[in-house]
N, C-alpha and C positions, 0 to 999 in steps of 0.2 A: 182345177176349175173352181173349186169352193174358195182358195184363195185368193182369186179374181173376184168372184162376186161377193166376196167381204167386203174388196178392197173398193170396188165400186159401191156399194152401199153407203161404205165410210164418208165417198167423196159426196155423193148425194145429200147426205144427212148434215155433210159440213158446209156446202152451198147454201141449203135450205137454211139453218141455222144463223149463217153470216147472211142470207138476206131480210131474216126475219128483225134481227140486228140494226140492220143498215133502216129499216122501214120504222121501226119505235123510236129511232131518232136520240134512244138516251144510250149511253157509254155500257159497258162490259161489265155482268156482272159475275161473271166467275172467269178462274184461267187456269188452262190446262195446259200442260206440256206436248209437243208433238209426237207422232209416232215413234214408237222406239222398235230400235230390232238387239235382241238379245241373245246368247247363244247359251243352249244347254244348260243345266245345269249353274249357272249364273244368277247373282241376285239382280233386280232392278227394281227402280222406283218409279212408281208411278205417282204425278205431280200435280195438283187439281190444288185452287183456293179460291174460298166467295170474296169476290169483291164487295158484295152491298153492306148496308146498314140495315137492316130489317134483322132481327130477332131469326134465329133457322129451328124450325121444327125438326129437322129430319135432314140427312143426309147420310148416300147408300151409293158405292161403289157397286154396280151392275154388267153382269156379261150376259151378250145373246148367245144361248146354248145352240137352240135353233129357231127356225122359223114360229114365230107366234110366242117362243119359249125363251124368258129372259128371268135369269138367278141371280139375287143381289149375295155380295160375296163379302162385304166390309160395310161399317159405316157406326152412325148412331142412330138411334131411334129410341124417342121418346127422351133424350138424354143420356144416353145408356152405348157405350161403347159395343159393337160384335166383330165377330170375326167367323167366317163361314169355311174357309180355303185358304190356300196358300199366301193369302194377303195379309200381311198385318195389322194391327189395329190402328186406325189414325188417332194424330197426332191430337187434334181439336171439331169440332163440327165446324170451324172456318177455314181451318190448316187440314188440308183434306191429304196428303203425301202420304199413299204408304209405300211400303217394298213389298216385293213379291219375289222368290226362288223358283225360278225356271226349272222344273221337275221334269216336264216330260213337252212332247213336242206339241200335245191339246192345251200347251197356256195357248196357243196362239189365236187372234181373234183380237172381237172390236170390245171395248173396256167404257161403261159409262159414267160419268161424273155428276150426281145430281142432289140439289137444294133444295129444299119445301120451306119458304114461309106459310104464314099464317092464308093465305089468298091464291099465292103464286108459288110455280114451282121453277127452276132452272136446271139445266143440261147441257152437257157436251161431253163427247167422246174423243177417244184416241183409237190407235190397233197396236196393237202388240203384234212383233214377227218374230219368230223363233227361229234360228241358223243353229246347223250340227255339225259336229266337227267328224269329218270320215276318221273310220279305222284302215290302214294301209296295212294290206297282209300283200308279200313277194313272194312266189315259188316259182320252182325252178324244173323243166322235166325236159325228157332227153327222148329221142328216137331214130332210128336208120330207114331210111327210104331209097331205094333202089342204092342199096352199097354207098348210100351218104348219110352220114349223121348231121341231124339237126338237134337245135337246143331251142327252148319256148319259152320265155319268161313269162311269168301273168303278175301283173302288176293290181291289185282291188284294191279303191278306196270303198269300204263298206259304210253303210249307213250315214250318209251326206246330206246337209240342206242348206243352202241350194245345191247341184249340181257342180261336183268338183272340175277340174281340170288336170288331164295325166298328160305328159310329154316323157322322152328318154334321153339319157345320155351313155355315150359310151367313148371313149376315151376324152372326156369332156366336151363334145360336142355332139350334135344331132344326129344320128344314125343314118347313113345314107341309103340311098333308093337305091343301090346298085345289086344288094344283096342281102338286105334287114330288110322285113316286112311288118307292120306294125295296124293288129284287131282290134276295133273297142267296140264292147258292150252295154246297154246303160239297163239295170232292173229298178221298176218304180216298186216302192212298200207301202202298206197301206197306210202307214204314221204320217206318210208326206214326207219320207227321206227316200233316196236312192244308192244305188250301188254301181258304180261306174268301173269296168274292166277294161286292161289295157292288155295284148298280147304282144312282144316283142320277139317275133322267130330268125332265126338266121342258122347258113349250116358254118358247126362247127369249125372246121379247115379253112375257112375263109376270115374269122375271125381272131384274133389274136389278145386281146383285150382280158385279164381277168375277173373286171367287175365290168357291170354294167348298170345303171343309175334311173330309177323310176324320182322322175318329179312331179310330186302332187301339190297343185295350188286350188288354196278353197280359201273363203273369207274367213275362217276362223283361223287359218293361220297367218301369223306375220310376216313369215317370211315361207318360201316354199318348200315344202318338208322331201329332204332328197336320201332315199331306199337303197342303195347300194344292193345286188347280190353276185355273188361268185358264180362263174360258170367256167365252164372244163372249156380248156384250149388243147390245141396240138402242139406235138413240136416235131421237127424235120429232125429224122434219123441222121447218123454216121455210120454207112454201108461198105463193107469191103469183104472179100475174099481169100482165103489163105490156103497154101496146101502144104502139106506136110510127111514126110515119108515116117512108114511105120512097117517095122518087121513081125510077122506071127508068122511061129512051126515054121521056120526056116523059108517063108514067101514074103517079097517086100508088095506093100499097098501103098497105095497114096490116100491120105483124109486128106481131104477138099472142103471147108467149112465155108458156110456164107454167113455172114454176122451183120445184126444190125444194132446199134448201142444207142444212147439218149434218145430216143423214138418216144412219142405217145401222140396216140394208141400202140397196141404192139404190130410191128410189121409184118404184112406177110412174106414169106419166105418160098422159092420153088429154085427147082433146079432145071436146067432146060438140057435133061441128058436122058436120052431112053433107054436106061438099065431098070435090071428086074430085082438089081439089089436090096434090102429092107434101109430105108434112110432112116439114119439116126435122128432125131432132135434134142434139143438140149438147150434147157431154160437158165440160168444165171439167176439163181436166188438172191442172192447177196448184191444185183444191179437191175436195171433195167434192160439189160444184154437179152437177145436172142441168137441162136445160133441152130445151125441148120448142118451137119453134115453125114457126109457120103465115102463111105470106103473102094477103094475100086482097086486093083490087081495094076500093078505096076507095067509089069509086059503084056498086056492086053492095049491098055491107054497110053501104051509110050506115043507121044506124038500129038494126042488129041488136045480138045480145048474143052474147056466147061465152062460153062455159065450161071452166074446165082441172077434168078429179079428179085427185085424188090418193088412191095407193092403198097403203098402211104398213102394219107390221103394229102398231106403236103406236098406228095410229088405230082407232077399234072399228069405224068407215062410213069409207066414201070418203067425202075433204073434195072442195069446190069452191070455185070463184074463180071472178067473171062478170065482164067485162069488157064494160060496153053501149059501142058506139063511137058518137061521136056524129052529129046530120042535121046539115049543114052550110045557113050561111045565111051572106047577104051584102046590106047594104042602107046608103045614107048619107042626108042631109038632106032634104026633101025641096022645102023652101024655099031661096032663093038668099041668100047670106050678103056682107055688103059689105068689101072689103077695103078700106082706104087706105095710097097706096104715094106717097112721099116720090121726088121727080126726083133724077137722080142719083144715088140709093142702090145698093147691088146688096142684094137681095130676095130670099127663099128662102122659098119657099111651100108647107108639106108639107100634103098631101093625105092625110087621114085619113078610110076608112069606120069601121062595124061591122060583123063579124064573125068566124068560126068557120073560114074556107077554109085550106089550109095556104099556099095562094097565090094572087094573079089578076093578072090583064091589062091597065093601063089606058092608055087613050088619051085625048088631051083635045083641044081646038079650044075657040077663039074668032068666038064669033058666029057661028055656023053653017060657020065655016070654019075652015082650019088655024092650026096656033100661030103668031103672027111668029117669022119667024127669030131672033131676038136669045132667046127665050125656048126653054128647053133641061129637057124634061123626065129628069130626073134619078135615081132609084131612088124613085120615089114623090115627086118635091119638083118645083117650075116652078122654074126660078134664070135669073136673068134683071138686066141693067141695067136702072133703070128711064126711061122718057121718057115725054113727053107721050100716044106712039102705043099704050100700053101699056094704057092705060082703056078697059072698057067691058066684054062679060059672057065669062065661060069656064066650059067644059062639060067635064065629064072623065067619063068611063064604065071600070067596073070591071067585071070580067067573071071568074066561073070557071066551067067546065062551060056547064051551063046556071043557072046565078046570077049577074044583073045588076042594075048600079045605076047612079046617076047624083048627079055631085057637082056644084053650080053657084054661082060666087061672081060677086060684083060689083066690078071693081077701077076706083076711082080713084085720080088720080094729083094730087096740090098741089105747086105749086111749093116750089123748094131752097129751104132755111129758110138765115139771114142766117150766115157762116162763123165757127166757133167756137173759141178754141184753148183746149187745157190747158194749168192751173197749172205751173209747175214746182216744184216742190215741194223746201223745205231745211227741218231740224230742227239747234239747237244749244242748246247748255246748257253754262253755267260756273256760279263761284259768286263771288258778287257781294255784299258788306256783309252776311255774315252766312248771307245764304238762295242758294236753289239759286234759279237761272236760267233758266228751259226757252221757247226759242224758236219757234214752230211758221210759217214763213213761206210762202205760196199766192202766187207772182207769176208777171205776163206772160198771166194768165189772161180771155178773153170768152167770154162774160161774167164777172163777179165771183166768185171760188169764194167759199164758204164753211168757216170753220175753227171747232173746236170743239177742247175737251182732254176728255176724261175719266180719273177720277181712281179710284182704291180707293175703297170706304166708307170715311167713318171721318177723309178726310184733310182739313184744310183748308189751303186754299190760295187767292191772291187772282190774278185773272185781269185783262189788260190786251189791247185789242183796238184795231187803227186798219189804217186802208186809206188808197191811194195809186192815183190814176191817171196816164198815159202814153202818149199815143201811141194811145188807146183801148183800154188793158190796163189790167187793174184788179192789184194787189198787196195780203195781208191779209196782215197780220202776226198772232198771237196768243201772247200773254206770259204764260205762269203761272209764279206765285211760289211755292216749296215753302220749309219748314222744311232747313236746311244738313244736319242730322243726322235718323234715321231710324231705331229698330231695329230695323226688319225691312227687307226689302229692295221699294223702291218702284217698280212701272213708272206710266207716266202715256203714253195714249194720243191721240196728235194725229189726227183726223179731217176730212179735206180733202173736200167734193161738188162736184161740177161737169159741169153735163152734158155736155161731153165724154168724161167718163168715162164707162166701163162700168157700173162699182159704183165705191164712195167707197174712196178712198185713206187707208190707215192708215201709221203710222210712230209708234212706239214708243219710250220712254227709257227705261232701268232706273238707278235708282239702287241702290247698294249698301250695305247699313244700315252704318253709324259703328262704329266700333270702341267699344268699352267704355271709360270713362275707368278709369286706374289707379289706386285709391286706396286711401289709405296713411293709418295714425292712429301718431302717437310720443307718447308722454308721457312729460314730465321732471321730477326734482324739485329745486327749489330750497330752498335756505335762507336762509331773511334774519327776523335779528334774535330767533334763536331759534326762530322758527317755519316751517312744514313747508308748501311751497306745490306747487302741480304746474302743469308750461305744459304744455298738450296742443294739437299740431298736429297738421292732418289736412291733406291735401293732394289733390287730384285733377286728372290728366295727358290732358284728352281731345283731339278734333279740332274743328275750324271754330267751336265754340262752349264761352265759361266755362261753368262747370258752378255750382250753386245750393250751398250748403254752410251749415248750421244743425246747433246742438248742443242739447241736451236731456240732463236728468237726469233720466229717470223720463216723466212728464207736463209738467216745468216748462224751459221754451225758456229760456236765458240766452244773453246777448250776446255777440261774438266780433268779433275783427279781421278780416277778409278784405282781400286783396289778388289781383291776376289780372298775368299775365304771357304775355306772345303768345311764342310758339318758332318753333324751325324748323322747317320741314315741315308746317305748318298746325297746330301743336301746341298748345294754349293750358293754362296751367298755375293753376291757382287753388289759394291756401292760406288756410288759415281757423284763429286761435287763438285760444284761451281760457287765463287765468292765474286760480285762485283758491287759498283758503284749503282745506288738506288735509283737516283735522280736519273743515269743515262738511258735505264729502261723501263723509265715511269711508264705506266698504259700500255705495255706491251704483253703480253701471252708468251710467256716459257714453257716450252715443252720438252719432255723427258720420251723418248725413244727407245725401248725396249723389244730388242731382237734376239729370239731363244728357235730353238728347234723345235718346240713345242708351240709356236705360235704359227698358227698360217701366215699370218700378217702381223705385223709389227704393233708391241703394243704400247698406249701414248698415256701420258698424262700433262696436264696443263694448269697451268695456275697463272692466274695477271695480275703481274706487278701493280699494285696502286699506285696512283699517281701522286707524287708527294704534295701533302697538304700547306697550301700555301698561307703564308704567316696572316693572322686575322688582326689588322690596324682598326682601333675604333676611339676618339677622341669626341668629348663631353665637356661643360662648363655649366656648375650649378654654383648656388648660395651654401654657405655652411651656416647650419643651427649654430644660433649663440655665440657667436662669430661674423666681426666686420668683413672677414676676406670673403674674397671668394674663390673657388678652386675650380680649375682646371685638369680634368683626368685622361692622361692618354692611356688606353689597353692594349696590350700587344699579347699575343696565342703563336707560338711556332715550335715544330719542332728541332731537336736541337738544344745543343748549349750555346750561350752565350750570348746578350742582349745589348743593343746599340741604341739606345734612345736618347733625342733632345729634344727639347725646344728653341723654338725660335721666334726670339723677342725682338717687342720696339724697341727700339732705341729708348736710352735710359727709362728702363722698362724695370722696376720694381717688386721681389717679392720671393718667394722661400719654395724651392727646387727641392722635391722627394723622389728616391725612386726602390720601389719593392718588384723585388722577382721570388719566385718558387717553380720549383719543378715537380712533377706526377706523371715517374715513369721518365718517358722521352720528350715529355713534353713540358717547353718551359710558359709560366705566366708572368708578366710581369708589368707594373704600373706606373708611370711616369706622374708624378704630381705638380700644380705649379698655386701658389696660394697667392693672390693680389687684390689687392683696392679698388674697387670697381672704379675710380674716379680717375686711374691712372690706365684704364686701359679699355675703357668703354666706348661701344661702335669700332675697337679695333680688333684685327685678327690674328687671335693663337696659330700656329705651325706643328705639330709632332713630325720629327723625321727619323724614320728607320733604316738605319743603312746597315745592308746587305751582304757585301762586302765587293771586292771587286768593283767600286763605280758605282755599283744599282743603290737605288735609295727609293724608299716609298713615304709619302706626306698624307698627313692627315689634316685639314685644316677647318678650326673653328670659329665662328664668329662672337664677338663679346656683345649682350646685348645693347644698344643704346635705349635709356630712359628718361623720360621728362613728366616735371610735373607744370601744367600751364598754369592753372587757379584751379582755386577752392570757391566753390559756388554755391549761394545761397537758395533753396527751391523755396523758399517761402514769398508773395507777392511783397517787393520793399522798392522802395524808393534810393538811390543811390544819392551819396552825399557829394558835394563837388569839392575839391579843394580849391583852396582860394590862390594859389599859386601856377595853377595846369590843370589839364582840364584830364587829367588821368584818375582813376579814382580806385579806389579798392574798400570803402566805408559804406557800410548799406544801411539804412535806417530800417526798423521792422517794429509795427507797433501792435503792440499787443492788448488786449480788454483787460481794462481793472477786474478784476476777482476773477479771472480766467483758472483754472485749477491746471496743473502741469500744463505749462505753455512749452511747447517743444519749434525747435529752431534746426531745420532741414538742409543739409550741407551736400555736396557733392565734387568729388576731385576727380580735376579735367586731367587726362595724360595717359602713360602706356605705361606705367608701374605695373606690376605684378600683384604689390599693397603696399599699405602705408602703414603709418605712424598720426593718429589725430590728437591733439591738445590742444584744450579751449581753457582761458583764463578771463578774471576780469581784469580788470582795469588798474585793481588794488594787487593784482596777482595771483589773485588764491584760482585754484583750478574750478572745474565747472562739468559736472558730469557726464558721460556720453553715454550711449547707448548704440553702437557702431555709428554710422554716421550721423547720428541725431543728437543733437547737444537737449539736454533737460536742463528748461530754467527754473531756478529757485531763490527761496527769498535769502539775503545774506543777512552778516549779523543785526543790520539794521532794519530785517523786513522789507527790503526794496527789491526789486525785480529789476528794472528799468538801469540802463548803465551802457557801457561801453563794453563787449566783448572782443577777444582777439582770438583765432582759432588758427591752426598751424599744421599744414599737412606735411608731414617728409618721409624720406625713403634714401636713403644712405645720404649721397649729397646732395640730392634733391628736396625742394624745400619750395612750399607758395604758402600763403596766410590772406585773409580777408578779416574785416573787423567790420562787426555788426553796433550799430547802435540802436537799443530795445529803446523804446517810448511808451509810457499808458497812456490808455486813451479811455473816456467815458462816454455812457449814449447821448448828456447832452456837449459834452464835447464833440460828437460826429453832428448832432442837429447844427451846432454853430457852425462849425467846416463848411456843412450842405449850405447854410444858406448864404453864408461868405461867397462861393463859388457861383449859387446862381444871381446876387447882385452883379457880382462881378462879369458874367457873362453875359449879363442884361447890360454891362454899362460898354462894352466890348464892341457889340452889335449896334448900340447907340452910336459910337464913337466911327465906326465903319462909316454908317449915313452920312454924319456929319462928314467928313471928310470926302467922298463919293460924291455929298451935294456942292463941297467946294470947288472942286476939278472939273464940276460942271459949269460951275459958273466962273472961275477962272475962263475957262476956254472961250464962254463969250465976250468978256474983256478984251482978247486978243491979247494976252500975256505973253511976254518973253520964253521961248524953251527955256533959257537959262535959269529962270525965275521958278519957271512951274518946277523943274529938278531940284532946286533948292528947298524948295517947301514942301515936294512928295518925300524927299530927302530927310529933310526934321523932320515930317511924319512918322516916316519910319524907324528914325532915329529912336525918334521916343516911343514908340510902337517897341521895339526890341530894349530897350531896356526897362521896360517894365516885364519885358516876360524872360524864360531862359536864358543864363548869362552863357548859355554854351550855343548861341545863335550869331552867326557872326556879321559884322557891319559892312555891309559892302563900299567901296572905294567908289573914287571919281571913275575911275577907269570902268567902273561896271556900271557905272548911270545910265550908262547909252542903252544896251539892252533892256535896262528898268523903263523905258520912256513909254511904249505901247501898253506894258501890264503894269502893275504895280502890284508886289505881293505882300501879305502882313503876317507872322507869325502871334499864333495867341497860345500861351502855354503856361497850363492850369496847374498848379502842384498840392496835391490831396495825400494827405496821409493815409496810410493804408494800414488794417490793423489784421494782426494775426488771428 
């Protein structure tokens, strides 16, 4: 309630305030920050600043303690910084911010902000709210209520502000209403915290869960703080019943235990039998076992049943276990049984009833009287030498309690059977022409044993058998023949019978399978006679036996050499070759076939013939350094001896035939050379032919360049000279400025050369310097520049030339040109009128066609011979189409200077 009516003062005060505000019409003169809520133990700031401009006398951070009762706690006064409580001193008397540490849960409350000028004073408040963070304590307690165990969790958040929040989890989810029950309690303190309690009960047996999970959510946490505690579960027993017989002082009992194992809590245990006997118990230290039992007298409870319960709180009824013990019975043959007992023997006669007794008594006689001495009853058996006195009937009586019986045999007795000895017995094996040896020998033996071999499936092998008497002893030999090699590893089983033996006598031979023959493929290549052969040997290195060696190419078997070689150590070596021609089984797979006894399967190797590399033709035609010819080179790469190269020329076809071969190894090189005159075989085509033999021939063919040189060309701007015989020209005028400093003369050669040869001369002959295609002029010995040059481009017989004629020129030598040209074209255009105004006035006349043709005729006549003499005069025959136009050529000729 105090914190309500803080909180409504607050709001009051802040109404009142903001309308006192709103009514003075003028702006804000202090600002505070809004309500804060802080938790325990926490610093915070509290946030205040004057707005105004007026000088502050004073300023004092203020709390109402209580009614009527208000403590200034911070500030200045008079200039002078204080501090009264847990506030700190501010920053300036404008900058009003201080911090305050939340000590205890009395920060909380309304906090005042206040100003004094020199006239007026200002204010405003905040509230401060203090939140507490709960302490969470879980315990855990346990009780039984009518024969059911219950478990109680208490879950406290202590000392809380505000009012926390507890919920539960138990195997990650909410506890169900079926059979969890969940109290809560809330105590208020007088600080203004409280203590919220959560009970979570449930009974034990019904829960299965070993934690179970208090969630508390309160504002001071961020996330919800989750309590884990252990609590006691059950677990459902393994119940069973056992009985057991046990003998004291000559009486048998039966123990009957009832047992119950992995249980918790401990089980109860009863027995559902109304005896007065003292019942054992028996706790199992070393487990969680309980065991329950009961001694009871055999012949009293023959017949009966017992019962154990058990009583859990995991079961929903008491279980039971019955144990029926059983009637006991005792009975044997009821007819008499014949024995036959061999003289001399020693004899052991076990006497067997039916039944259920855990023991009995017996006694026996013969014939209505006792046993002979010699006969020795023995733990249930007669054992006894046997003799002639030893026939005739035996009674034997069994007895327990009161259950009796009677056993009765008939024993006769046949004389000693004739004296018998055993085999002695020897096993040996070597290796003998190839195969294994294995000898099984039975001597010294009466009667005759018998022997026998047994072998793997799968094996074959030949068997040899004879016998031998002595002195009245019989001897069997038996002989089995095996394969030398094996690959796997072989036992063969000797079987000796004889009835002196007990059971038949075995003895055993293991052989150990052959080692792997080594085998090895090489191929070689020979040469002979130009031709390319390969020998391939393969070899295989096994034990006691050659091994098998066939070749194949593909599907097709071809024939080989073999030969075989016996080594040391049992070693036997076999090689196997083949020599053929290369070529006929280029690109094919040769495989080597190796078949031993030691292999399961046949073993391979493979190697492919490569394909013979076919001769590499390659045919060139280059220029020789420092040398008019030119050459022609045919290459040839093959294997093999022996080289067939030509050429093949034009007709009267000119020039010097080389040819170089070498060899490296099998392989030959060799080079055909042809040296000629470009001028004798140019744009035509070279031949190389290599013949093969047989008919086959391969061509290689080259083309000889064709080249041209068209002209040599001048790039400088010139005027071309005409000759006065044709109107062909190749003289270019190029004029160049008086005192020009290096005048250079710009050349270019038209054609498909490769390069040239340039030489420029003058006139006089003397040469004239170049500088690749740029000729440099200079003065000769008489200081002149100006002259006739001749310049000469060539390339074997290729050959063009142009000739320049240099002229100087001065600037007012170009002034006279200019104005020469525009009189001239002023008098041009004169001339035009003139003539345009004749044609006009002809036609009024009414002149002749023939007449007007005649006179546009000399018009033009002399119109082209004053200009271009390379304009040419058109014929009668072309008048007719002149008659509608009439056209005039005017052509200016300006020197141009470099």
């Amino acid at each position: 309630m105090r914190c309500s009516w803080q909180l409504l003062l607050a709001f009051v005060l802040n109404v009142a305030h903001s309308l006192e505000s709103l009514g003075s019409g003028a702006g804000p003169t202090l600002a505070i920050c809004g309500n804060i809520t802080a938790a325990l133990g926490e610093e915070v700031h509290l946030g205040c600043r004057y707005l105004g401009e007026n000088q502050i006398k004073s300023a004092h951070w203020k709390r109402q303690i209580s009614k009527g009762v208000i403590k200034r706690l911070a500030g200045f006064s008079h200039g002078r910084p204080y501090s009264r409580s847990d506030l700190s001193v501010p920053a300036s008397p404008t900058d009003f911010t201080v911090s305050m540490n939340v000590s205890s849960v009395e920060a909380e409350g309304m906090y005042h902000c206040e100003f004094e000028e020199e006239d007026e004073s200002f204010f405003d408040f905040m509230f401060v709210i203090v939140i507490v963070q709960p302490d969470v304590q879980v315990t855990v307690n346990a009780e039984t209520i009518s024969d059911t165990h219950y478990q109680s969790v208490s879950c406290s958040a202590v000392g809380g502000k505000p009012d926390p929040r507890i919920s539960w989890l138990v195997g990650g989810r909410p506890p169900s209403d079926d059979f969890f029950t969940v109290k809560s309690r809330k105590t208020l303190h007088s600080n203004g915290t409280s203590t919220l309690s959560s009970v979570l009960r449930f009974p034990t047996h019904l829960q299965d869960q070993e934690h179970v999970t208090c969630v508390v959510q309160h504002p001071t946490l961020p996330t919800p703080r989750l309590t884990a505690a252990r609590v006691e579960t059950f677990t459902r027993p393994v119940v069973n019943a056992t009985a057991e017989m046990l003998e004291k002082a000559g009486n048998d009992f039966w123990v009957v235990s009832c047992i119950s194992s992995g249980g918790r809590p401990d089980t109860d245990i009863s027995l559902a039998l109304n005896v007065t006997e003292e019942l054992q118990r028996e706790k199992e230290s070393d487990s969680n076992t309980q065991r329950l039992s009961i001694r009871l007298p055999a012949a009293e409870y023959e017949g009966r049943s017992v019962a154990c319960l058990f009583k859990h709180p995991k079961f929903h009824y008491a279980e039971s276990r019955v144990i029926a013990l059983p009637t006991f019975y005792l009975f044997g043959e009821t007819e008499s049984e014949s024995v036959e007992l061999v003289e001399g023997e020693r004899r052991v006669i076990s006497l067997q009833v039916r039944g259920n007794v855990p023991r009995y008594q017996v006694t026996c006689r013969k014939e209505n009287g006792t046993l002979p001495e010699e006969v020795q009853l023995v733990d249930r058996s007669l054992v006894f030498q046997v003799n002639q006195q030893h026939r005739g009937l035996y009674e034997c009586d069994f007895s327990y309690r009161h259950l009796k019986t009677t056993l009765r045999f008939n024993a006769t007795v046949l004389p000693r059977a004739p004296q018998m000895a055993a085999p002695a017995i020897r096993v040996h094996d070597e290796v003998e022409g190839g195969r294994w040896v294995m000898e099984c020998l039975a001597s010294g033996a009466v009667p005759a044993a018998s022997v026998s071999w047994l072998l793997p499936e799968g094996i074959s092998a030949d068997f040899l058998f004879n016998s031998t008497s002595s002195n009245g002893s019989h001897s069997i030999r038996g002989v089995v023949l095996l394969p030398a090699c094996s690959p796997q590893e072989l036992t063969a089983l000797c079987v000796i019978n004889h009835p002196a033996l007990v059971e038949p006598q075995k003895r055993s031979r293991t052989l150990p399978p052959c080692a792997r023959p080594n085998v090895t493929l090489r191929v070689d290549t020979v040469w002979r006679g130009g031709h390319k052969y390969k020998m391939a040997l393969c070899s295989a290195v096994g034990v006691r036996s050659a091994a098998e060696i066939s070749w194949h190419f593909g599907n097709n078997n071809i024939g080989a050499m073999t030969e075989t070689e016996v080594l040391s150590e049992g070693l036997v070596s076999t090689r196997s070759s083949v020599h053929f021609l290369s070529s006929l089984y280029a690109g094919q797979n040769l495989t080597c076939t190796v078949r031993h006894p030691s292999l399961e399967t046949p073993e391979e190797r493979t190697i492919n013939i490569p394909v013979h590399k076919p001769p590499q033709l390659s045919v060139a035609v280059a220029r020789q350094q420092d040398s008019p010819l030119w050459l022609a080179v045919c290459d040839l790469e093959e294997e093999g001896a022996g080289t067939n190269l030509a050429w093949v020329l034009p007709e009267n076809a000119s020039g010097e035939t080389s040819l170089l071969s070498q060899s490296e190894g099998h392989v030959t090189n060799a080079r055909l050379t042809y040296r000629f005159p470009l001028a004798a075989l140019e744009g035509r085509d070279l031949t190389c032919v290599h013949r093969l033999g047989e008919g086959v021939t391969e061509k290689r063919t080259v083309q000889i360049p064709k080249y041209y040189i068209s002209s040599v060309r001048v790039l400088n701007r010139t005027t071309p000279l005409q000759s006065r015989y044709g109107h062909q020209t190749n003289t270019y005028r190029v004029s160049v400025q008086q005192n020009q400093h290096n005048p250079k003369i710009l050349l270019r050669v038209e054609g498909n050369v490769p390069e040239f040869n340039l030489d420029c001369r003058r006139s006089d002959g003397s040469a004239v310097q170049l500088d690749g295609a740029v000729m440099l002029l200079q003065s000769d010995l008489l200081g002149q520049i100006k002259g006739l040059y001749t310049c000469t481009a060539s390339f074997y017989h290729h050959r063009a030339s142009v000739s320049v004629q240099v002229e100087l020129t001065s600037v007012d030598e170009q002034l006279f040109l200019v104005a020469i040209v525009c009189v001239s074209s002023a008098s041009a255009v004169l001339l035009v009128l003139v003539v345009i105004l004749c044609v006009c006035c002809s036609k009024r006349k009414k002149k002749t066609p023939q007449k007007q043709r005649e006179s546009v005729s000399a018009l033009t006549s002399l119109m082209q011979e004053s200009g271009s003499p390379g304009v040419r005069k058109p014929g009668s025959e072309d008048s007719e189409k002149y008659a509608p136009l009439t056209c005039f050529s005017i052509v200016v000729d300006v020197k141009s200077t470099v």
